[in-house]
C-alpha positions in Angstrom: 20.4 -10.2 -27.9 19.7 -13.4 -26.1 21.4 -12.6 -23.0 19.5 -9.2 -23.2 16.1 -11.0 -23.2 17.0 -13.3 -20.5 18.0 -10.4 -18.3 14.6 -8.7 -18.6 12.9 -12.2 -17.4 15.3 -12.2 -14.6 14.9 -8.6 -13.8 11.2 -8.7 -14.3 11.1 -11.5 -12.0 13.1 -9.3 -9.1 10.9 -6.5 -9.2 7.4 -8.7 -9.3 9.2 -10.8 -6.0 7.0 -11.2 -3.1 8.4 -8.4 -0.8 9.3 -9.1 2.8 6.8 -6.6 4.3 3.6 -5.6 2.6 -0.1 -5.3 3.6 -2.3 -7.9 2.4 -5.8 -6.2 3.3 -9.2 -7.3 2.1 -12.7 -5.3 3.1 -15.2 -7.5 4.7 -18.5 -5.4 3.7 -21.1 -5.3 6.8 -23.9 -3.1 4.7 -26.5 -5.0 3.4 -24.9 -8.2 4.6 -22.7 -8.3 1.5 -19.8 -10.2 3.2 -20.6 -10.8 6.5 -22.7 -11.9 8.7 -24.7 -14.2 6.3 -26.3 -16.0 9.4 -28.4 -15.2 11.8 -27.2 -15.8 15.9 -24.4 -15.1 17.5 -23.2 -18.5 17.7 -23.3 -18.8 13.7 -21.9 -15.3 13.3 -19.1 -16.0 15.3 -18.2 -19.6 13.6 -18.2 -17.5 10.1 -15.8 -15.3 12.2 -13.1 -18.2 12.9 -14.0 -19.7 8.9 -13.1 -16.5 7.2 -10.0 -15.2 9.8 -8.8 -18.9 9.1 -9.1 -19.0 5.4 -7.2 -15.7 4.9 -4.7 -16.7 7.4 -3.8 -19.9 5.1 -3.6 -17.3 2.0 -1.1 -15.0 3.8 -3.2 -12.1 4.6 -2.3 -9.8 7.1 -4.7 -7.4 7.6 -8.7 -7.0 7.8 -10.3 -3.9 7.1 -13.9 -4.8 8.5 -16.4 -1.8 8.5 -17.9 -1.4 11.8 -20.2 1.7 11.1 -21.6 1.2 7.5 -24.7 3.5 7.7 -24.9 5.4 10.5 -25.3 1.8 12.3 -22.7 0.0 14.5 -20.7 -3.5 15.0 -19.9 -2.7 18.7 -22.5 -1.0 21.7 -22.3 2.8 21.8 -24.4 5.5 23.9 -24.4 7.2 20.4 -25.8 5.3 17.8 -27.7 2.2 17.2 -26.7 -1.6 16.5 -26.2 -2.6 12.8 -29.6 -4.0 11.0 -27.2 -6.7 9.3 -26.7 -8.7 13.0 -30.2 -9.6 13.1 -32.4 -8.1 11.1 -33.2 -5.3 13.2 -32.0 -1.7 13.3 -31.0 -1.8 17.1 -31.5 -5.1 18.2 -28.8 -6.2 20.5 -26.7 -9.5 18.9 -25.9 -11.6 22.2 -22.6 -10.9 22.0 -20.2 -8.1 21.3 -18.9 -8.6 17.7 -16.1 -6.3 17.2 -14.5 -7.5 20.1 -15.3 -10.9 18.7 -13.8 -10.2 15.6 -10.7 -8.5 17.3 -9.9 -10.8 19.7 -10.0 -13.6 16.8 -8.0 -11.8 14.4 -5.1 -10.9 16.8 -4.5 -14.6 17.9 -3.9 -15.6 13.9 -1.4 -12.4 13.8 -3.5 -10.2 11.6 -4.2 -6.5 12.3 -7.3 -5.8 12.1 -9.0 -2.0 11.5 -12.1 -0.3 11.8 -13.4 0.6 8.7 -15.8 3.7 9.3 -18.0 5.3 6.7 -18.2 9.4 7.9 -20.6 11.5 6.2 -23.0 8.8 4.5 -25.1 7.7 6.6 -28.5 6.1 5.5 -30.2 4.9 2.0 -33.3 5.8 0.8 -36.3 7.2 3.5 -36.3 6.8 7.0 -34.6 4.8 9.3 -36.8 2.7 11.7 -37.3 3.7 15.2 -35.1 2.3 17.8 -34.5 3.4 21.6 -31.2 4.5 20.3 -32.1 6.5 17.5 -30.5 6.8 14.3 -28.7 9.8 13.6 -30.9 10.9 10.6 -33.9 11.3 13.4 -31.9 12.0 16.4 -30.2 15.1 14.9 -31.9 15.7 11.4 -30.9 19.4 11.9 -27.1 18.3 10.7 -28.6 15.7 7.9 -29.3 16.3 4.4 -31.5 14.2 2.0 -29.5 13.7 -1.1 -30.6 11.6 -4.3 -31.9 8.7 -2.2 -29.5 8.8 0.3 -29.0 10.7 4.0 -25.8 12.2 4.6 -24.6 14.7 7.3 -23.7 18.2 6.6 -20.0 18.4 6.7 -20.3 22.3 6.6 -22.3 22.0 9.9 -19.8 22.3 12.9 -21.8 20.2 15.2 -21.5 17.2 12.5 -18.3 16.7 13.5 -18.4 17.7 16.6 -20.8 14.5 16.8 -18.2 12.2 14.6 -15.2 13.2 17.2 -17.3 12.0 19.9 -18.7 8.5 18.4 -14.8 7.9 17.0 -13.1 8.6 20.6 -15.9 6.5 21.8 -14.6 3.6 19.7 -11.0 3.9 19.4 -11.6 4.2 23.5 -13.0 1.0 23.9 -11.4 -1.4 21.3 -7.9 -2.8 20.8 -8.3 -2.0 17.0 -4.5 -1.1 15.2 -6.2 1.4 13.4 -8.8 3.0 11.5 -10.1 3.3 7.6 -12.2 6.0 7.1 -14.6 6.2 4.1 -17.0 8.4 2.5 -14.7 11.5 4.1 -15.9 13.9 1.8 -18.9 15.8 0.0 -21.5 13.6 -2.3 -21.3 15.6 -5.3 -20.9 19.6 -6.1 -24.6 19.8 -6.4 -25.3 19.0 -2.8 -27.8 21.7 -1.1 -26.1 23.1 1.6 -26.8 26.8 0.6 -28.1 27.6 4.3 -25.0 25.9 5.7 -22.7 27.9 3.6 -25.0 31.0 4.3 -24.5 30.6 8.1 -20.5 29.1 8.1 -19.2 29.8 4.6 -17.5 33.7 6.2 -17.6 34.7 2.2 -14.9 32.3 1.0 -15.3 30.7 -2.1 -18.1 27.4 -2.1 -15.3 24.8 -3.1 -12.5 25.7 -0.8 -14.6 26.3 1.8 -15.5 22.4 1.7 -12.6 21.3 1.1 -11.2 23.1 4.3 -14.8 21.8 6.3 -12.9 18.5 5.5 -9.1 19.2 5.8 -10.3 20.9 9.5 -12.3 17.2 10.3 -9.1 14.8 9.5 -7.1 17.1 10.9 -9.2 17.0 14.3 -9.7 13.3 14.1 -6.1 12.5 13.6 -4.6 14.7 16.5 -7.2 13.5 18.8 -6.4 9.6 18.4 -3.0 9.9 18.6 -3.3 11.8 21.9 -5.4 8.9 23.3 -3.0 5.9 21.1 0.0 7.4 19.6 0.6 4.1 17.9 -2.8 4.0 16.0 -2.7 3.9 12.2 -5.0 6.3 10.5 -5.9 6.4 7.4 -8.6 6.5 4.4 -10.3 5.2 1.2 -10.4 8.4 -0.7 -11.5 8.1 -4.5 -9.6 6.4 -7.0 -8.8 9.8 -9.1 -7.6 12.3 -6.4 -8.0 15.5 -9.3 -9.0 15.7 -13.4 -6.3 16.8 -15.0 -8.7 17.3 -17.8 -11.5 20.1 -17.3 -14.2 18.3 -19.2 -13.6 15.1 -18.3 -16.9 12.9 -17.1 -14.3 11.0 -14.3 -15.6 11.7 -10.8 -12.8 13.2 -9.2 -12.4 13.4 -5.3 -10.7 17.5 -5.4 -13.4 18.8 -8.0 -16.6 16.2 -7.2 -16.2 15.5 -3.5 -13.9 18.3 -2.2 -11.9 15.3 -1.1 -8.4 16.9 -0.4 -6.3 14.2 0.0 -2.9 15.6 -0.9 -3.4 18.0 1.8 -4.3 15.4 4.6 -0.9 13.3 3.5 1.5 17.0 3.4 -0.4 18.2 6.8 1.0 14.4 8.2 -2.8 13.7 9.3 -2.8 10.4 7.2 -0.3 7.3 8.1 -1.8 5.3 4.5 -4.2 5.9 1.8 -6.0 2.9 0.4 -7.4 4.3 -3.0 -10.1 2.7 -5.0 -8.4 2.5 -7.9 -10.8 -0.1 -9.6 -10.3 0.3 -13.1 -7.8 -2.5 -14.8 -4.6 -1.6 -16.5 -6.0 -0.9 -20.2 -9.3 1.6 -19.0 -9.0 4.9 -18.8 -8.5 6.0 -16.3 -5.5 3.2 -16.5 -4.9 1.3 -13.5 -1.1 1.8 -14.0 -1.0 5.1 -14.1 -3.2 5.9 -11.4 -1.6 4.3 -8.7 1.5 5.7 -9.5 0.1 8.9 -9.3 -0.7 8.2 -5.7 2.6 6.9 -4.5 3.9 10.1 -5.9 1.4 12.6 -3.9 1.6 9.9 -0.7 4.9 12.1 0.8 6.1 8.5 2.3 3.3 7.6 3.9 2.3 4.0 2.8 -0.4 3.3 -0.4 -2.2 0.4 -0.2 -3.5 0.0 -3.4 -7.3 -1.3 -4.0 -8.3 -4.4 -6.2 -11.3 -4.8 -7.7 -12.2 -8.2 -7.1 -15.7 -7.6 -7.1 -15.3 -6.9 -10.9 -14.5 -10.9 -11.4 -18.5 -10.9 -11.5 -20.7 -11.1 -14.6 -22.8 -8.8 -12.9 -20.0 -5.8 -13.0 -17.2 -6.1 -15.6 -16.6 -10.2 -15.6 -12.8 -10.0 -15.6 -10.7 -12.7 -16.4 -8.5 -13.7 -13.3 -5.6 -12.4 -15.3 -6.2 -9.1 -14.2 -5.8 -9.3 -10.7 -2.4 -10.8 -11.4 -1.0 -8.7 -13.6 -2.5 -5.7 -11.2 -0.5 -7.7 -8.4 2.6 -7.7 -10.3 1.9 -3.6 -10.8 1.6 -2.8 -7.1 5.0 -4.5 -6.7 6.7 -3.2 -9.7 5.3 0.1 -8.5 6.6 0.2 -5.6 3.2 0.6 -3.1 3.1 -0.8 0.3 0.4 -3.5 -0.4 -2.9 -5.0 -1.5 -6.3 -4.3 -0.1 -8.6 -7.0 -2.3 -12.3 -5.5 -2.6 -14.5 -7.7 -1.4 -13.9 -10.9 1.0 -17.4 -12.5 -0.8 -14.8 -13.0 -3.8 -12.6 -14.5 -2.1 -14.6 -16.9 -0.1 -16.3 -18.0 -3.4 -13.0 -18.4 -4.9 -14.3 -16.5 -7.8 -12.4 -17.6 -11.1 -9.6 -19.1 -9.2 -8.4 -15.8 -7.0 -8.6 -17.3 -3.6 -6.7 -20.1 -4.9 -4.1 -17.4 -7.3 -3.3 -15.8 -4.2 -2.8 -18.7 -1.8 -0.8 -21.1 -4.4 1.0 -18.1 -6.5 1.0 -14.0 -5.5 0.9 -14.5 -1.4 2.6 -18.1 -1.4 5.1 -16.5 1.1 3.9 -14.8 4.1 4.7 -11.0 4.9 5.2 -8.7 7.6 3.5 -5.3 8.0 5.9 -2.4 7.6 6.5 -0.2 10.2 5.3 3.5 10.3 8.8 5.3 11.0 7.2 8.7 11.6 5.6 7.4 14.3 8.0 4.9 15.8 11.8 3.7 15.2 12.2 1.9 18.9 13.2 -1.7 18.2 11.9 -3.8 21.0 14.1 -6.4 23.0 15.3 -9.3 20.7 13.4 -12.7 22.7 15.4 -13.9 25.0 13.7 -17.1 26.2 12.1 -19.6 24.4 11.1 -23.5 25.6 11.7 -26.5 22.9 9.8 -29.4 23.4 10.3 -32.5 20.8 6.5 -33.5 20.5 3.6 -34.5 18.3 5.4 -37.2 16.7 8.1 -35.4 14.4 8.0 -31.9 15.3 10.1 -29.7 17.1 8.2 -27.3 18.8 9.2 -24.2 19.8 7.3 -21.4 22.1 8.9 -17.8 23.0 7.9 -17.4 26.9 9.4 -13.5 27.5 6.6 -11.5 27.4 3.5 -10.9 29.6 0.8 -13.1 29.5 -2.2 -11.4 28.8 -0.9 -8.5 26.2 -0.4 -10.3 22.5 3.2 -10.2 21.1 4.5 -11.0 17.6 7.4 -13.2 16.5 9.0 -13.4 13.5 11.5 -16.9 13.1 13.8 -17.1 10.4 15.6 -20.8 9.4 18.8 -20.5 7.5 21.6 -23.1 6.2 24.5 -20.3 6.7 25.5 -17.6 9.8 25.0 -15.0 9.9 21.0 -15.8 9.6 20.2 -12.5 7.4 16.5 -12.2 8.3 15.9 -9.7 5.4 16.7 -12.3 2.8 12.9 -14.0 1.6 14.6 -17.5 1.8 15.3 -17.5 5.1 11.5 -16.5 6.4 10.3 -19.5 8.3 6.8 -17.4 10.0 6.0 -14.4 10.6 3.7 -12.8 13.0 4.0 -15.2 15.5 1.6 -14.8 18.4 3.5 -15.3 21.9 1.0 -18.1 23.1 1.1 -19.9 19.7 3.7 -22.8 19.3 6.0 -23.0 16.0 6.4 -26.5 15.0 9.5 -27.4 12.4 9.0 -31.0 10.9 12.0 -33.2 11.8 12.0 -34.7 8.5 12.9 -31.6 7.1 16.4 -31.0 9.6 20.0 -33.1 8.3 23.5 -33.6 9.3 23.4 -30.0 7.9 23.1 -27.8 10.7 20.1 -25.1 10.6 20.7 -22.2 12.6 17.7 -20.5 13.9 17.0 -17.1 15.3 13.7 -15.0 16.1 12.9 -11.4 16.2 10.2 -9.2 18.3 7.9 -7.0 16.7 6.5 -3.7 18.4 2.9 -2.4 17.9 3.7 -0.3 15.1 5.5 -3.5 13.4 9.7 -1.9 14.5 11.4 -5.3 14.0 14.0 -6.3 17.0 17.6 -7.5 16.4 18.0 -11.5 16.1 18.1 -13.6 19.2 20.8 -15.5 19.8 20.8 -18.6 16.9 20.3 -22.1 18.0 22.1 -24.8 16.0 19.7 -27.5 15.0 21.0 -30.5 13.3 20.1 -34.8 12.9 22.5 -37.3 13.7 23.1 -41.2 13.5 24.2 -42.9 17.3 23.7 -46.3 17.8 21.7 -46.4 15.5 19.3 -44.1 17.4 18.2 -41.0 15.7 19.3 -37.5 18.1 18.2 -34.2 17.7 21.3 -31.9 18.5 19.9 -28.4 19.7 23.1 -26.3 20.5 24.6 -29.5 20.8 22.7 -31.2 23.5 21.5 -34.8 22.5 17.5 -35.8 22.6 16.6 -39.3 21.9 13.9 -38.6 19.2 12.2 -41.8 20.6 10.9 -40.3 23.4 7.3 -38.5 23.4 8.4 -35.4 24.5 11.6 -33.4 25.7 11.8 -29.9 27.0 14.2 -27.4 26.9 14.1 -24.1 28.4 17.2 -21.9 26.8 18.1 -18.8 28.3 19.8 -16.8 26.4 
C-alpha cells in the first residue's frame, strides 16, 4: 500500500513538471488604463515599458498579449482610426512616440513574443465618443454601429463592418513585427441584439442564429487567409468565451454558440485558428468547474494549441478574493491536462504581487524557463544549428559566450543547454541552461560553478514559428589546477583565468 502511495506522489509530480515548451502569456489591459500606461509622457510610459517586460522576464514569461485596439482606439498611428484616450488623456492626441513599436522592439530583445491583442466588434462604452480629426468609428461610420445596453458595437451582419476590420487589421499586421494576433470580442453581444434591419437586408431567409454565426465563421475565415498571405508565419488566434456551448437548455451560463453566436469549434476544424485562449475564469470547485472546462477545450481544439486563461484578477476583494492556492492548483491543472500554456489575466496582479502570485510563479510554478512550441501546421523546417560563436573570459568570473552567425539587424533566438554527460539531450529539463536567447545578448556561465568535471555545452537555433535546430557542435568546458594557476580548458585550449579578458572565436 505504501509503495502504492509513494508512486502516486512521484507520478503526480511527473505530470505537474514544468514542461520544456509552454506559453506563459499574461494580458496587459490598455482600456481604462487598467494595466498600462499609468503615467502620463512618453518618457514615463516607456520606463513602465522596460519595468514590466523586465519583471516578467525574471518570472519566466514568454509571451505578452498587449491589446492595442481596446475600443475602437489604437496603440500605434493609423489612417483609420484614432489614438487610444489611455496615452494621454485624450481621444486622438498623438503620444510623442510610437508605442507599439516601443513595446515591440522592447519585448523582442528579452526573447518574448509579443501579440496584438484586438477587440473586433466592441467598440465604445456608454454615449458618444469625443471628436477628433480622426474620427472614431461610432461617428465616422454610425451606419455599421449599433447602440447596445450602454455600449457601441458594430453590426457584424453588416458586410461593410468587416470589410472596414480587414482593412484596419492588414493595416497593422502590415506595419508591425508583431508574432501574432489575439482577437477578442469576435462575436455578437447577446441574442437580443437589434439588428432586425440588418438581417432584413443580408439574412437571404436563413434562420437568425446560423445566419450570425456564419456572419462570424465568414469574418475569421477572411481575416485568417488574408494574414497569412501577407506573413505565413503569423499566429492567429482568439479569446472566445470560457463555455464554448450549454449543454443544458436552461442553464443561466452565457454560452459563446447560443449567447454570442461565437462558433469556435468551427474556426479550429476550418484550420482558421493556430490557438485559442479561453476565459475560463471560474476555479476548480464552481460550476461551471474549472477542470472540466478546459478539458473540454483541448478536446474541440483539433491540435491546435489552448492556452488556458487564469483569473488572477479574482485574487481581489473586490471580485471573488481567492486564496493564492487556486492559481496553483489551476497551474498544476493546465499541466496535468495537457494544454499548451498559461495566459494570467491581468499584469496589474502581478505587478502588485497580489497575495504572493508574482512571487508563486517566479520562486515555484515558472522557476524554470520555457520555450514556445512550434505551430507544425504551419512550419516543420529546422533552421541551421549555430555554427559560430565567440568566448571571451570577462567580468571577473564569467565565461561569456555570444553566437555571431546570423544577420545583424533581424533578431534570432538561442536556446543553450549545459550537461555533465554526451550526448547533451536538450529535451531533458535538467540540461536547460537559457532559452530564447537573443543573438546580440551575451550568455554568461559563472566559473564557480564549472570543476575538474567536464561540462559539455551545445546551442540550438530557433525559427520564427519556434522549429528548434539540431545541436551545435558541444564544447568541453572544464577547471583545472597548473602551477598553481587556475585554467579554463575550453575544447582543451588553456586560458589563464588571471587575465581580464580572453577571446575565442570557434568555428565550427
Amino acid at each position: 500500500m505504501k509503495y502504492s502511495f509513494l508512486f502516486i506522489i512521484i507520478f503526480s509530480f511527473i505530470i505537474c513538471a514544468q514542461p520544456k515548451n509552454e506559453v506563459r502569456a499574461v494580458w496587459i489591459t490598455t482600456a481604462f488604463n487598467l494595466d498600462w500606461p499609468t503615467t502620463q509622457g512618453s518618457e514615463n510610459q516607456q520606463k513602465e515599458i522596460i519595468n514590466i517586460l523586465d519583471s516578467l522576464k525574471l518570472a519566466n514569461f514568454n509571451t505578452i498579449y498587449l491589446q492595442v485596439r481596446a475600443r475602437g482606439d489604437l496603440l500605434y498611428p493609423s489612417k483609420h482610426e484614432p489614438y487610444a484616450k489611455s496615452l494621454t488623456g485624450k481621444l486622438g492626441e498623438i503620444p510623442g512616440y510610437d508605442p507599439l513599436k516601443y513595446f515591440i522592439d522592447e519585448a523582442h530583445k528579452r526573447g518574448f513574443e509579443i501579440l496584438a491583442w484586438w477587440n473586433v466588434y466592441k467598440v465604445f462604452g456608454k454615449n458618444l465618443p469625443e471628436l477628433t480629426l480622426l474620427k472614431h468609428v461610432v461617428l465616422a461610420n454610425p451606419e455599421l454601429c449599433k447602440y447596445y445596453k450602454d455600449e457601441w458595437w458594430m453590426d457584424p451582419g453588416n458586410p461593410q463592418s468587416n470589410k472596414y476590420l480587414l482593412n484596419l487589421i492588414v493595416e497593422l499586421v502590415s506595419n508591425y513585427d508583431l508574432d501574432g494576433i489575439n482577437f477578442d470580442y469576435m462575436r455578437y453581444p447577446d441574442k437580443d441584439f437589434n439588428d432586425d434591419n440588418t438581417f432584413k437586408i443580408y439574412g437571404n431567409g436563413k434562420d437568425k442564429s446560423k445566419w450570425r454565426r456564419e456572419n462570424i465563421n465568414h469574418f475569421v475565415t477572411q481575416i485568417y487567409d488574408t494574414i497569412i498571405s501577407l506573413k505565413p508565419y503569423f499566429k492567429i488566434g482568439s479569446s472566445p468565451l470560457g463555455v464554448y456551448k450549454n449543454k443544458d437548455e436552461i442553464s443561466n451560463l452565457f454560452g459563446g454558440f447560443e449567447n454570442a453566436s461565437q462558433d469556435s469549434k468551427k474556426w479550429i476544424e476550418s484550420k482558421k485558428q493556430d490557438f485559442i485562449a479561453p476565459q475560463i475564469f471560474w476555479n476548480i470547485e464552481s460550476a461551471p468547474n474549472y477542470n472540466i472546462v478546459l478539458r473540454e477545450w483541448t478536446s474541440l481544439a483539433d491540435g491546435k494549441q489552448v492556452i488556458a486563461g487564469i483569473a488572477a484578477y479574482k485574487l481581489s476583494p473586490v471580485f471573488e478574493n481567492w486564496d493564492i492556492s487556486e492559481i496553483s492548483a489551476q497551474i498544476d491543472s493546465v499541466r496535468k491536462i495537457g494544454a499548451d500554456g498559461i495566459s494570467i489575466y491581468r499584469l496589474s496582479n502581478l505587478i502588485n504581487n497580489d497575495k504572493g502570485i508574482y512571487n508563486l510563479l517566479k520562486n515555484d510554478k515558472f522557476k524554470r524557463a520555457s520555450g514556445i512550441a512550434s505551430l507544425n501546421w504551419k512550419d516543420t523546417t529546422k533552421p541551421n544549428p549555430p555554427n559560430y560563436f565567440k568566448i571571451n573570459y570577462s567580468d571577473g568570473n564569467y565565461l561569456s559566450i555570444v553566437c555571431n552567425d546570423s544577420v545583424i539587424n533581424e533578431f534570432k533566438y538561442y536556446n543553450f543547454y549545459l550537461s555533465k554527460t554526451l550526448p547533451v539531450d536538450i529535451f531533458d529539463n535538467k540540461n536547460i541552461y537559457q532559452l530564447r536567447v537573443v543573438n546580440t545578448d551575451t550568455v554568461k556561465i559563472k566559473i564557480d560553478n564549472i570543476f575538474s568535471q567536464p561540462i559539455y555545452f551545445v546551442a540550438t537555433a530557433l525559427s520564427r514559428t519556434n522549429v528548434e535546430s539540431n545541436s551545435s557542435e558541444y564544447f568541453v568546458i572544464n577547471k583545472k589546477r597548473f602551477l598553481g594557476i587556475s585554467i579554463l580548458l575550453v575544447n582543451n585550449k588553456k586560458y589563464f583565468l588571471k587575465d581580464e579578458q580572453l577571446s575565442l572565436p570557434i568555428q565550427n
